[in-house]
N, C-alpha and C positions, 0 to 999 in steps of 0.2 A: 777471862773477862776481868776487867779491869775497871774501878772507879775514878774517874776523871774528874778531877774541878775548876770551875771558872768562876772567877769573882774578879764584878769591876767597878768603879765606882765614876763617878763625872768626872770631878774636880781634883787638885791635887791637896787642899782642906778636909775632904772626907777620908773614911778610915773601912777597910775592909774588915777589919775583925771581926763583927758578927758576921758577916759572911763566911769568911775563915772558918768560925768555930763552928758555923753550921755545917757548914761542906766535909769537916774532920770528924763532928758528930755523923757524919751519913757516910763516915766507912771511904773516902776518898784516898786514895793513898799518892796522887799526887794534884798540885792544885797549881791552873796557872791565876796570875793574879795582875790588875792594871790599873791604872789610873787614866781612864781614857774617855769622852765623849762617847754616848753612844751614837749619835747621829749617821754614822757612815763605818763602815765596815775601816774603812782607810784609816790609818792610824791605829787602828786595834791590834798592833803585831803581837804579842801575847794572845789572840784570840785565834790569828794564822796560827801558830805554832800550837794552841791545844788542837786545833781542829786537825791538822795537820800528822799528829802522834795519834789519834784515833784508828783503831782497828777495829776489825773484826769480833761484836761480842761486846767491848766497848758501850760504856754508858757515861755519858756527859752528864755531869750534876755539878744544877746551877743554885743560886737560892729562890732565886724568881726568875721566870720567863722572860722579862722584861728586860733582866742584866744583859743578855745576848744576843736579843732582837728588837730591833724600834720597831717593826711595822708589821702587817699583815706578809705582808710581801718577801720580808726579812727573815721571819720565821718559818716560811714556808720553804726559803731555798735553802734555809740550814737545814730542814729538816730533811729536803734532797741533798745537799750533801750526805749527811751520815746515813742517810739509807745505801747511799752509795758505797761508802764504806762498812755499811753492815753495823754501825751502830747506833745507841739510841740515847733516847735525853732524859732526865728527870730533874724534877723542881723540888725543892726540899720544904717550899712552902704552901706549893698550888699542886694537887692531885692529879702530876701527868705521868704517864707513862707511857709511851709509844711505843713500845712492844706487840702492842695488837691496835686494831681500824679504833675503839672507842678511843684510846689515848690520844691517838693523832688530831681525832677530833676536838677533842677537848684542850688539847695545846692552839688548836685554827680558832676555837673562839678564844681563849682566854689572850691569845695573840691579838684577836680582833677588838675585844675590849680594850686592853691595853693602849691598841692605836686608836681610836676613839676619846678616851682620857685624853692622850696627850693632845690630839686635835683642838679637845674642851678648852684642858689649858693655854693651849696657845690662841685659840677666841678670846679667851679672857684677858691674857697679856695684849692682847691690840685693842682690844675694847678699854682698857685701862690705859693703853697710851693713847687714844683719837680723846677720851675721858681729861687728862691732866691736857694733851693738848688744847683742848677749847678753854682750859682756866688758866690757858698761858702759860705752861709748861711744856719745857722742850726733855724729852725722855734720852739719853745717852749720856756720853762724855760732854765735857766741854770742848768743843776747838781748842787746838795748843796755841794757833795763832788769829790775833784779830782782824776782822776783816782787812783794815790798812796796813796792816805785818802782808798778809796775805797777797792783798794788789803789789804789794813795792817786790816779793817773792819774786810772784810771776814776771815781771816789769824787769827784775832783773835780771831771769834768766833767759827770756828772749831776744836783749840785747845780747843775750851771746858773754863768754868769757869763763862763766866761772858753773861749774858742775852742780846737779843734784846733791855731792853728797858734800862740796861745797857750800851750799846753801844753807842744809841741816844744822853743818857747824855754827857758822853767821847768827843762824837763826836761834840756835838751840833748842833742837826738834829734831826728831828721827827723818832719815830718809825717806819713809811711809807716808810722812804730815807734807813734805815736798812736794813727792808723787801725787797726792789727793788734789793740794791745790793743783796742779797744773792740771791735771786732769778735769776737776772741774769747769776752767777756762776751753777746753777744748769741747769738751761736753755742758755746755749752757741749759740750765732747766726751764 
């Protein structure tokens, strides 16, 4: 049996060390570690590769539930995984244990709160942008280019000659700000 760690943070501004020193304080003897969204499993290749070195007997410790599942959903099929492989999870900060039917429960709701929160927050993020929007605020980036940068873009590249990434140069603007515009043209709101 074996302790397993994972610790991961959003951004590449935030810093894993408490988590670090909590997953070393809880006896882990190896730790994978990322700097990755958690929004989708995709992109978490440190999280493939802990889950992946799990055996049999195997105890995954996290610091919180939340580091390795966004949703209800999410922690329910990790939690099929490692039953699959015979091993189990624990939280160093929230009282799970999935060893026996109570734990598992206890991981389904604290899983289930979790996705709830994040739901709150993200109501409140749209509610705060339709909010600035009525007092005439526009909530993102700015455009790189202005509308008439924009029209003369398009204008010129459906006379044909000179390429997308041609353009970018011209323009001085990534290939992506290209792409958008025309796209837009093609797709009218």
């Amino acid at each position: 049996m074996a302790l397993i760690g994972y610790a991961r943070v959003s951004t590449q501004d935030q810093d894993t060390a408490l988590q670090l020193d909590a997953l070393s304080k809880a006896g882990c003897t190896v730790v994978f570690q990322e700097k990755a969204s958690g929004a989708s499993r995709r992109g978490r290749h440190e999280l493939t590769r802990c889950l992946a070195s799990l055996q049999k007997g195997d105890v995954l410790v996290v610091y919180k539930i939340d580091r390795i599942a966004r949703s209800l959903f999410d922690l329910l099929a990790m939690l099929r995984q490692l039953e699959g492989v015979g091993a189990t999870i624990k939280s160093v900060t929230e009282p799970l244990d999935t060893t026996n039917s109570m734990g598992v429960f206890v991981v389904q709701i604290l899983g289930a709160v979790a996705q709830l929160e994040r739901s709150m927050i993200r109501e409140r993020s749209i509610a705060g942008q339709i909010a600035a929007r009525a007092r005439g605020r526009m909530p993102g980036r700015l455009r790189a280019l202005s509308a008439t940068d924009e029209a003369a873009l398009v204008a010129e590249y459906q006379q044909g000659g000179i390429t997308q990434a041609g353009l970018a140069l011209k323009y001085e603007v990534s290939t992506s700000v290209v792409k958008r515009a025309l796209y837009r043209v093609r797709q009218p709101r």
